[in-house]
C-alpha positions as CSV (number, residue, x, y, z in Angstrom):
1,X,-1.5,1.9,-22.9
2,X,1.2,1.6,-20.2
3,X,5.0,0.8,-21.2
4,X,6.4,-2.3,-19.7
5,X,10.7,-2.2,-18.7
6,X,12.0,-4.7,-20.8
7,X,12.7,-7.6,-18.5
8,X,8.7,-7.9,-17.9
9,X,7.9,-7.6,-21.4
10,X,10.3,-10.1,-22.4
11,X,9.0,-12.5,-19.4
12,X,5.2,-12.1,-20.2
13,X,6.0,-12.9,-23.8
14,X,8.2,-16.3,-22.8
15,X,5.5,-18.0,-20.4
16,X,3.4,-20.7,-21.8
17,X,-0.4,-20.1,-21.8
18,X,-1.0,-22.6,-19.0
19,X,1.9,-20.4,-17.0
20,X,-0.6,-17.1,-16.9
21,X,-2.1,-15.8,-15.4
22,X,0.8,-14.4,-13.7
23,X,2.3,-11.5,-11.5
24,X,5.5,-10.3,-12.9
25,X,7.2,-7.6,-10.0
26,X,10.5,-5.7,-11.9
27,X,12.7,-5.6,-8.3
28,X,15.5,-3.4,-10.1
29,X,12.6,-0.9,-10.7
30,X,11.5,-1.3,-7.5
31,X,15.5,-0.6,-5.8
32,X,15.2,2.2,-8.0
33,X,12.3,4.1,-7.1
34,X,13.1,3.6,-3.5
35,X,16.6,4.7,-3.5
36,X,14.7,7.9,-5.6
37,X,12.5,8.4,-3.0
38,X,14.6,7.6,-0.4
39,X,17.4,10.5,-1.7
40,X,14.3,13.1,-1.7
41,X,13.7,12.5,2.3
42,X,15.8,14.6,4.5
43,X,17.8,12.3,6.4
44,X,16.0,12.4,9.8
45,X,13.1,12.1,7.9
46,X,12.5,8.0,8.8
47,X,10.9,5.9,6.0
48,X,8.6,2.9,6.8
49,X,6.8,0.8,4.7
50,X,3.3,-0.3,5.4
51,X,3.7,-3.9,4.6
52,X,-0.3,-4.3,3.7
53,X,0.2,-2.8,0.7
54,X,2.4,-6.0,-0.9
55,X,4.0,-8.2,1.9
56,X,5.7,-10.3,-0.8
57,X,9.0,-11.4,1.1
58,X,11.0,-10.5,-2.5
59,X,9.4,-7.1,-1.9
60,X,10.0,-6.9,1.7
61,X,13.8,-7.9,1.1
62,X,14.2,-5.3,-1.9
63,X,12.9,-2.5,-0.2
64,X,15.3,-3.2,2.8
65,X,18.3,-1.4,2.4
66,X,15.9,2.2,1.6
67,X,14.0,2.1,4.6
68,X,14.0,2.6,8.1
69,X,11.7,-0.3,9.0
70,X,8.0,-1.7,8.4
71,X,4.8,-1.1,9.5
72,X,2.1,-4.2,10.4
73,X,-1.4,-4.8,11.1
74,X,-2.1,-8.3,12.4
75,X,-0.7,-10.8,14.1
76,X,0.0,-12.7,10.6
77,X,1.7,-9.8,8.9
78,X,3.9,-9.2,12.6
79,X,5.0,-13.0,11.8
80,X,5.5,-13.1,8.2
81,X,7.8,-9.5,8.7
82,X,9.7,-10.6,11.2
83,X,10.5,-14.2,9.5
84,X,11.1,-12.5,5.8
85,X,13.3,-9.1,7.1
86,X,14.4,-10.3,10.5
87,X,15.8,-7.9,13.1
88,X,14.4,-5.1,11.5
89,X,12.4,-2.2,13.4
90,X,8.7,-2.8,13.5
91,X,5.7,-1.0,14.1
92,X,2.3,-2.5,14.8
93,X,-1.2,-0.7,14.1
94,X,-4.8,-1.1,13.0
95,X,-8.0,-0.9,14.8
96,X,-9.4,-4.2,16.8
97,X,-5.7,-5.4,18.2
98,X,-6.6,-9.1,19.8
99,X,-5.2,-9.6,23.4
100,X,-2.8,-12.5,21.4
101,X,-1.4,-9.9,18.9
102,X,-0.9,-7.5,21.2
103,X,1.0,-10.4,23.3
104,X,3.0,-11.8,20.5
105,X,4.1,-8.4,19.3
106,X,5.7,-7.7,22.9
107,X,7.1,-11.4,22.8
108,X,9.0,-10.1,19.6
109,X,10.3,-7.2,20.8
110,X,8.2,-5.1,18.3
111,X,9.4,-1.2,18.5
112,X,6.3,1.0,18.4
113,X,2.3,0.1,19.1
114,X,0.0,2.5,17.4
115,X,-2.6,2.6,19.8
116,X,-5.8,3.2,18.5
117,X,-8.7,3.6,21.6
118,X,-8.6,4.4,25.3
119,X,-9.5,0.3,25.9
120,X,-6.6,-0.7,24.1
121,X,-4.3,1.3,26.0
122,X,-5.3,-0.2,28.7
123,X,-5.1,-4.1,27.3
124,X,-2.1,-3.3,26.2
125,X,-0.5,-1.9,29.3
126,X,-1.5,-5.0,31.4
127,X,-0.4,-7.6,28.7
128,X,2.8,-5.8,29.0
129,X,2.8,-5.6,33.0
130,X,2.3,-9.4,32.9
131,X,5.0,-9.9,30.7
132,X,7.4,-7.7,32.1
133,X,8.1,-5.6,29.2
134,X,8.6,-2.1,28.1
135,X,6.6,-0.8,25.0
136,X,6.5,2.3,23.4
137,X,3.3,3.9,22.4
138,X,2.4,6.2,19.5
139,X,-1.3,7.9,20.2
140,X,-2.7,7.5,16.8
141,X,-5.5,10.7,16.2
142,X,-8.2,10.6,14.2
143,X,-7.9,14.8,13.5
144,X,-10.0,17.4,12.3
145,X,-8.3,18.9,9.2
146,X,-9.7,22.2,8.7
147,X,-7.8,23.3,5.6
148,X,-10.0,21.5,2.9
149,X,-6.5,19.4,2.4
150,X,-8.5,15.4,2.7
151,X,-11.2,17.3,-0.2
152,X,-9.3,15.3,-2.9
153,X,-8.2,12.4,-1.2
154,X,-9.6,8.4,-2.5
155,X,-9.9,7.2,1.3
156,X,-10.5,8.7,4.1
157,X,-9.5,7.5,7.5
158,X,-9.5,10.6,9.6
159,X,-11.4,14.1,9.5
160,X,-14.2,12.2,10.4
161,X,-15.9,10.0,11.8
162,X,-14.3,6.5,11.3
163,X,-13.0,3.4,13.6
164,X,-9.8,4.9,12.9
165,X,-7.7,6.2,15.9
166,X,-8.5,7.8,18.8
167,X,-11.2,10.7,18.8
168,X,-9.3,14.3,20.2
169,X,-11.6,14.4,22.8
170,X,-9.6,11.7,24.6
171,X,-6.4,13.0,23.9
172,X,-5.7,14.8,27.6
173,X,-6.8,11.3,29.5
174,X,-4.3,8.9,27.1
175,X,-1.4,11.4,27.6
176,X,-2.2,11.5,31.5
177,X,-2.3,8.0,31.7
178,X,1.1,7.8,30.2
179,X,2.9,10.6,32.0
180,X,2.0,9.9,35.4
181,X,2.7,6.8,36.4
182,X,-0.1,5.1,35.6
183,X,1.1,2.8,33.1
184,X,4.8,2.0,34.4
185,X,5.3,-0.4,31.3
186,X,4.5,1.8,28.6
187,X,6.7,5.1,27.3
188,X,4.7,7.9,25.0
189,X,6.9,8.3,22.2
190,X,4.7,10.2,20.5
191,X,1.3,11.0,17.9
192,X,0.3,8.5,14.6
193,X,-2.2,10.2,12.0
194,X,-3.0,8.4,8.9
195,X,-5.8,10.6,8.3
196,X,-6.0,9.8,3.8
197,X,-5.2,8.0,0.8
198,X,-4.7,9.3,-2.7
199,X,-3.1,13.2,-1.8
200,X,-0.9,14.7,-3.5
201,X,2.3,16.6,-2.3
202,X,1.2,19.9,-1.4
203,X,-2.2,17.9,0.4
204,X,0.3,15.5,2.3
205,X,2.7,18.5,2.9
206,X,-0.5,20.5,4.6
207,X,-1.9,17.6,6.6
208,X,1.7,16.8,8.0
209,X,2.4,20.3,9.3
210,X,-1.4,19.8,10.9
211,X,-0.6,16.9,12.8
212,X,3.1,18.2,13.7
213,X,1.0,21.7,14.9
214,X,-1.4,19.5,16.7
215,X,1.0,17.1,18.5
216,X,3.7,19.7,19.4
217,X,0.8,21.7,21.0
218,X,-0.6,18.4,23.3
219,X,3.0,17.8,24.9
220,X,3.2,21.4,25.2
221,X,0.0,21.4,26.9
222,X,1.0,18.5,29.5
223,X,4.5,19.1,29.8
224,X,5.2,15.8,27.8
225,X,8.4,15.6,25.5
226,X,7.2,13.8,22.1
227,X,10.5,12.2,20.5
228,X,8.2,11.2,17.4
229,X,5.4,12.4,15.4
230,X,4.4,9.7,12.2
231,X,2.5,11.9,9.7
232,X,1.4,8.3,7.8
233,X,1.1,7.4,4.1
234,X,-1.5,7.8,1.1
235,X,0.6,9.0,-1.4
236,X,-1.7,9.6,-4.5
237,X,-0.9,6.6,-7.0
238,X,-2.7,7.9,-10.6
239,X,-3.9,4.9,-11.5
240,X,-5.7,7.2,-14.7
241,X,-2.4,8.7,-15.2
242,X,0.7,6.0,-14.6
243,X,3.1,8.4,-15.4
244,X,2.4,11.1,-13.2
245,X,4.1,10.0,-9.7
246,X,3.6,11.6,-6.5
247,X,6.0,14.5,-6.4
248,X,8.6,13.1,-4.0
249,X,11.2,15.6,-4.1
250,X,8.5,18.5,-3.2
251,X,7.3,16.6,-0.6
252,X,10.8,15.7,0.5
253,X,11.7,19.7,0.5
254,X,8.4,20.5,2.7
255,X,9.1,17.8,5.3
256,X,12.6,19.7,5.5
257,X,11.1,22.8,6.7
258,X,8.7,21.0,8.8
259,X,11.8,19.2,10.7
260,X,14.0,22.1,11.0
261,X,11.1,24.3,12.4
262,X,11.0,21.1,15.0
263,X,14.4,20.0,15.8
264,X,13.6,17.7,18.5
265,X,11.2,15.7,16.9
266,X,11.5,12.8,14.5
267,X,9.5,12.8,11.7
268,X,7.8,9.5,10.2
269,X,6.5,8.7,7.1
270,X,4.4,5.4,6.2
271,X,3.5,5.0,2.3
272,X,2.9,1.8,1.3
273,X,1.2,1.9,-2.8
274,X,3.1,4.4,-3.8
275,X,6.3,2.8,-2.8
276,X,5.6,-1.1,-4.8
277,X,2.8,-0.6,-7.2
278,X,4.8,0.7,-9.9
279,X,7.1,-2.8,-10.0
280,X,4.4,-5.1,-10.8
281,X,2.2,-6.1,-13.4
282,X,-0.2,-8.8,-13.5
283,X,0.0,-10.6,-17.0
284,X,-2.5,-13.0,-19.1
285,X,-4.0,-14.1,-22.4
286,X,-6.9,-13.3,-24.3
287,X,-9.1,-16.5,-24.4
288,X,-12.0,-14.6,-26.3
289,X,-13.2,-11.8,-28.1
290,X,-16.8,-11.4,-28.2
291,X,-19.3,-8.4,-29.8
292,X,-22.7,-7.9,-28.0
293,X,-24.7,-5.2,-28.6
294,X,-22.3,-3.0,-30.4
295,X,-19.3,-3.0,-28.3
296,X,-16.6,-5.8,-27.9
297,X,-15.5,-7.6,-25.1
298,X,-12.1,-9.5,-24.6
299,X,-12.3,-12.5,-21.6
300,X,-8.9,-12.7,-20.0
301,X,-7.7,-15.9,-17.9
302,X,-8.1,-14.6,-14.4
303,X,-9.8,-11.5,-13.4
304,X,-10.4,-9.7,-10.5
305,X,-10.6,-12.7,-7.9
306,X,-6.3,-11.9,-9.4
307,X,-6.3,-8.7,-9.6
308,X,-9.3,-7.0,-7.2
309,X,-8.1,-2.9,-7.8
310,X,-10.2,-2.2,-10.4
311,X,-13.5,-3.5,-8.7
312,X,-12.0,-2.1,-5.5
313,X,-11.3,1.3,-6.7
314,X,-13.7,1.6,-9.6
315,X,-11.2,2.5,-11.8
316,X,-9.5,1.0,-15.4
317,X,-6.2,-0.8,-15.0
318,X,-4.0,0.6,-17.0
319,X,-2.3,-2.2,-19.1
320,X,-0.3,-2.6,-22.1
321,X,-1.2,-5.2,-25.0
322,X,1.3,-8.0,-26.7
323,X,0.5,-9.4,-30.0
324,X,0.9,-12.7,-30.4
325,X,1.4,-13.8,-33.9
326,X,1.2,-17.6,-33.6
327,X,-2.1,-19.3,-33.1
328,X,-2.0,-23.4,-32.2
329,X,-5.6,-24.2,-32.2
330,X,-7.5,-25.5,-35.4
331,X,-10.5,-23.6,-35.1
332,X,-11.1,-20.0,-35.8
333,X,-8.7,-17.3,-34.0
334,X,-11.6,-14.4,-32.5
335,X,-10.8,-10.7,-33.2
336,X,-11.8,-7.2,-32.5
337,X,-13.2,-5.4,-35.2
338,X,-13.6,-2.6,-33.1
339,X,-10.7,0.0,-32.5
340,X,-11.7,-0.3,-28.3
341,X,-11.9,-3.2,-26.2
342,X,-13.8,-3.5,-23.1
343,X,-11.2,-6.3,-21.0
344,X,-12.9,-8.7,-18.3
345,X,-12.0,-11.7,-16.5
346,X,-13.6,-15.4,-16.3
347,X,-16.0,-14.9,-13.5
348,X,-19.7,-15.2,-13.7
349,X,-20.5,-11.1,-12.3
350,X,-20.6,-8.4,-15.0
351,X,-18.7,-6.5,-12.1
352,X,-15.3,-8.8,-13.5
353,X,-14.2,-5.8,-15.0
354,X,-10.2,-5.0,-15.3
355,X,-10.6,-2.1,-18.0
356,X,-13.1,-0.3,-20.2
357,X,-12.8,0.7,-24.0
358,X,-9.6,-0.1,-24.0
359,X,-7.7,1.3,-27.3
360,X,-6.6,-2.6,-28.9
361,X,-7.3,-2.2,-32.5
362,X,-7.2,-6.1,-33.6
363,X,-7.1,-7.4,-30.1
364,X,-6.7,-11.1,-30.6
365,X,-7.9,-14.2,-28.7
366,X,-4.0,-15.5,-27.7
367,X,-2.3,-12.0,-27.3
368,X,-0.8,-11.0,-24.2
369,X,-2.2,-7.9,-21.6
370,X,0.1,-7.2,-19.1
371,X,-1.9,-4.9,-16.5
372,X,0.4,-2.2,-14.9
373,X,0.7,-1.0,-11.6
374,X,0.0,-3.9,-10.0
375,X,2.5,-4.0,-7.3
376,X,0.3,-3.0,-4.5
377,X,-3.2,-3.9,-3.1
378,X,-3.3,-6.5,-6.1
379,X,-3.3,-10.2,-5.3
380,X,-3.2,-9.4,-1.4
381,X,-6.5,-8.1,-1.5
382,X,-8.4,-10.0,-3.8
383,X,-11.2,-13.0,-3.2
384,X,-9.0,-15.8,-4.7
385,X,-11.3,-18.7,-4.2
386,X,-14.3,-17.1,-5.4
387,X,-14.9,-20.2,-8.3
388,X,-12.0,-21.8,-7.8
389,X,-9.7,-20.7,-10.7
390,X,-6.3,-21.7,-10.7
391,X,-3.8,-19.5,-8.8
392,X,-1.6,-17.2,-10.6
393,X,2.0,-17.7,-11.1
394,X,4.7,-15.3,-9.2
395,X,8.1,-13.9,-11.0
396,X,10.7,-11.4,-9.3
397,X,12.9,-10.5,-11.9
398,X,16.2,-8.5,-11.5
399,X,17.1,-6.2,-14.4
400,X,18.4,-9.2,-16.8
401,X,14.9,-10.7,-16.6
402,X,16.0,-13.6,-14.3
């Protein structure tokens, strides 16, 4: 079981059955885990959020006054950013760039392309000739970590081989390309590695000082001055383990030494999940409770075309349960007889899973399960017309519940 802050709890419980299900963010906790992670960065360590992970615009505004700016990957999230946090600093990655994005991002003024192959260098330094504007590059690597550091990680983008970035082997004829003369209309700023999801600190700490190494020798190498060096996200989020968060302040310390052994670079960070996913929760109702071949199962309204992390990730949600003590329906109110509960949603694939064995002694058709960490890669990722259910509701809530 997961503990649900007050506000959501009291929320969840308050909605009528035909409100649920619902996604229920906590933006207090979210302020406060940022400013917390925020005070554990050095401060020319820059923060950005990687606005995949929940581009909510309540989410986007909350996180605002904690970081430095956001990260994008389409041309849809460069729009919906720029409308929901205007005039903020923007950065815009992700592998197959279409001529139009690449064209509406320099339209916008976006700060920093992540440039992710040798053609789209290229596309992008004649979109920008044509429109007469300047753009600043970040060469994003797909490196070779040697240290054993990506063993643990739950996604890998980098190490090897992957769509991800731009192979090493290219590295000399991008940075020529951008140093002399070449490409008038674009300025290196620096190197981009998102190389894994899912590391812990001292993981994160080891593959940042590998990319800083890494990058620090290629300008050295051409004579190049890098301003920036963006070490990415992927901060582990325990989805087994809720309560045991990524160790910001460790992290926070070892970036330290990494930018005071580099003085002239600036350092950039781009988490994402571990920044929101602790603020939301997606809520419903038991509609059934059902015993086949020795174990129980609970149907939920909703599932995973709501709430696609489970399936995604092949993990349990971690969720809390609400008793419900009132029953309106004349006929007969189902219950576990069982002390675990396997919890799965209305669609017709056995793979509608949102958590196993669940310990919900007495589980009750008409009780409440609010599913926790939900905040991030929830309802963004999910296949919401997949049988047509009805959409979920949406509630930000400050720390008075409104």
């Amino acid at each position: 079981m997961t503990a649900l802050t007050a506000a959501v709890r009291d929320r969840v419980i308050s909605l009528a059955a035909d409100e649920l299900p619902a996604y229920v963010y906590d933006l207090a906790a979210l302020r406060e885990h940022a400013a917390a992670v925020r005070t554990a960065l050095p401060e020319h360590v820059e923060l950005y959020y990687a606005a995949k992970a929940n581009p909510e615009p309540e989410i986007l505004a909350a996180l605002g006054p904690y970081v430095d700016g956001y990260e994008v990957a389409s041309g849809g999230e460069l729009a919906h950013v720029r409308k929901a946090v205007p005039g903020r600093p923007l950065a815009i990655g992700g592998p197959g760039k279409t001529p139009a994005e690449i064209a509406s991002a320099l339209e916008l003024g976006v700060e920093r392309f992540h440039v992710e192959s040798v053609y789209e260098l290229h596309m992008l330094a004649q979109l920008a000739r044509r429109a007469d504007a300047k753009a600043g590059v970040l060469l994003r690597f797909n490196l070779a970590v040697s240290d054993g550091s990506l063993a643990d990680s739950s996604l890998a983008m980098g190490g090897r081989p992957t769509p991800f970035g731009l192979d090493p082997a290219d590295a000399d004829t991008v940075v020529r390309l951008l140093s002399d003369g070449t490409y008038p209309h674009l300025r290196l700023r620096g190197v981009h590695a998102h190389l894994a999801s899912g590391l812990r600190a001292p993981e994160q700490l080891a593959v940042a000082e590998s990319i800083v190494t890494w990058a620090t020798e290629l300008a050295a190498r051409h004579r190049v001055r890098l301003a920036e060096v963006n070490v990415g996200g992927g901060m582990t989020v325990d989805y087994a383990a809720p309560d045991q968060r990524f160790d910001w302040t460790a992290y926070g310390a070892g970036l330290a030494r990494l930018a005071a052994a580099h003085p002239a670079l600036t350092l950039r960070i781009e988490p994402g999940r571990s920044l929101t996913a602790y603020c939301g929760w997606y809520a419903t109702e038991v509609l059934d409770v059902k015993h086949s071949h020795g174990e129980e199962f609970a149907v939920v309204r909703g599932g995973t075309h709501h709430l696609r992390t489970p399936a995604t990730k092949g993990h349990d949600q971690p969720c809390s349960v609400l008793p419900v003590d009132t029953w309106p329906h004349p006929w007969p109110r189902p219950a576990a007889r069982q002390d675990r509960v396997t919890l799965t949603g209305q669609l017709c694939t056995p793979k509608d899973l949102l958590a196993r064995h669940v310990p919900a002694p007495g589980l009750r058709a008409g009780d409440r399960v609010a599913f926790a960490l939900a905040g991030a890669y929830a309802w963004n990722i999910s296949h919401h017309d997949f049988l047509m259910h009805p959409r979920p509701g949406f509630h930000f809530l400050d720390r008075a519940g409104a």
